[in-house]
C-alpha positions in Angstrom: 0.0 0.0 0.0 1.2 3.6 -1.1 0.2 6.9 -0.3 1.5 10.1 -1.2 0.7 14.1 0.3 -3.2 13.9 1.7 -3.4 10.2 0.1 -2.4 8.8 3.6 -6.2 9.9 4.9 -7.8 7.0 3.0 -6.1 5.1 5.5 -8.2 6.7 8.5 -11.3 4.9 8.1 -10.0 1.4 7.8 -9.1 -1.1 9.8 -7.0 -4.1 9.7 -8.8 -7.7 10.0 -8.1 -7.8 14.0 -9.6 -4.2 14.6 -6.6 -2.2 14.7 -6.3 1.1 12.4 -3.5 0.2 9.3 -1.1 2.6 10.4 -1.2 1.9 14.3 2.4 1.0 15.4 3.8 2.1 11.8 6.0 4.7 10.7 3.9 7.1 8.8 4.1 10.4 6.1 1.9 12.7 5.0 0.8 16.3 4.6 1.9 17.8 8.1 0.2 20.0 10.5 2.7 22.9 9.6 2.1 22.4 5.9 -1.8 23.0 6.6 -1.0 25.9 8.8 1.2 27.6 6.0 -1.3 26.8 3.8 -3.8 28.2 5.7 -6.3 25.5 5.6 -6.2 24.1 9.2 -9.9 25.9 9.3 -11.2 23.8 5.7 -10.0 20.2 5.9 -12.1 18.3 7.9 -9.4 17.0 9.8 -5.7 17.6 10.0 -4.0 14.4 8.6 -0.8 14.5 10.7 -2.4 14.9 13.9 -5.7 11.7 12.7 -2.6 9.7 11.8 -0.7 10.2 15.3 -4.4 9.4 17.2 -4.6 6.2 15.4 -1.3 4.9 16.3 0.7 6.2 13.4 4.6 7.5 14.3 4.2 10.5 11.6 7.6 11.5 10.4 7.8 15.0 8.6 10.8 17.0 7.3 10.6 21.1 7.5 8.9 23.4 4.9 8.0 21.3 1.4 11.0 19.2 1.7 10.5 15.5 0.4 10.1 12.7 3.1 9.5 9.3 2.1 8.7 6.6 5.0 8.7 2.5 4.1 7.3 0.6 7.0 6.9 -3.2 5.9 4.3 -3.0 3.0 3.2 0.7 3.5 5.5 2.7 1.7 3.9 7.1 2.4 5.4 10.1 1.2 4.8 14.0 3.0 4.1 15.9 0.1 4.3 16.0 -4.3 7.6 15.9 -3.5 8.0 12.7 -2.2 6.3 11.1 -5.1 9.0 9.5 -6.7 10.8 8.2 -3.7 7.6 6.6 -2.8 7.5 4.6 -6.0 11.1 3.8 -5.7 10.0 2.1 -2.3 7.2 0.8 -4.1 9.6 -1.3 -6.6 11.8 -2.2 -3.8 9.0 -3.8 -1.7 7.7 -5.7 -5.0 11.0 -6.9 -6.3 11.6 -8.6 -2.9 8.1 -10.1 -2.3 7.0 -13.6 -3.0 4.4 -14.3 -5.7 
C-alpha cells in the first residue's frame, strides 16, 4: 500500500482484519500540521491528517517546509508531500522486487 501528500487519509477509516487502524504502530508520512498551517487551511479540511494519523497509532515523520520525506514501513511505503512522489515509488519497486508471488 502507497500513499502520497493527503493520500495517507484514506487510511483513517479502515481497519486491519483484527480491529486495529493500518497505520497503528507504523512509521507514517503525509501532509503535516505545519504544511496545513502555512497553507492556511487548518480551518477547511475536515481533519488535519498528521495529527488523525498520530491518534490512530501512526509515528508520523515530517521534514521542515515542502521538503521530500518518504517513510517504508513493511508494506506501507507514504510520502509528506508532491515531492516525495518518486521516492515513494522507488519504495514501491523495492517492496515488490523482494516479495514472494
Amino acid at each position: 500500500m502507497a500513499a502520497v501528500c493527503h493520500g495517507p487519509a484514506a487510511l483513517i477509516g479502515l481497519t486491519r482484519s483484527g480491529g486495529t487502524p493500518p497505520a497503528a504502530g507504523k512509521r507514517v508520512a503525509g501532509f503535516t500540521d505545519g504544511e496545513e498551517a502555512a497553507a492556511g487551511l487548518t480551518e477547511v479540511v475536515p481533519f488535519l491528517l498528521q495529527s488523525t494519523l498520530e491518534k490512530r497509532g501512526g509515528e508520523h515523520s515530517g521534514a521542515p517546509g515542502r521538503q521530500p520525506d518518504v517513510v517504508a514501513d513493511g508494506r506501507l511505503g507514504t510520502g509528506q508531500n508532491p515531492a516525495s512522489s518518486a521516492g515513494v515509488a522507488e519504495e514501491v519497486l523495492k517492496v515488490l522486487s523482494t516479495s514472494k508471488r
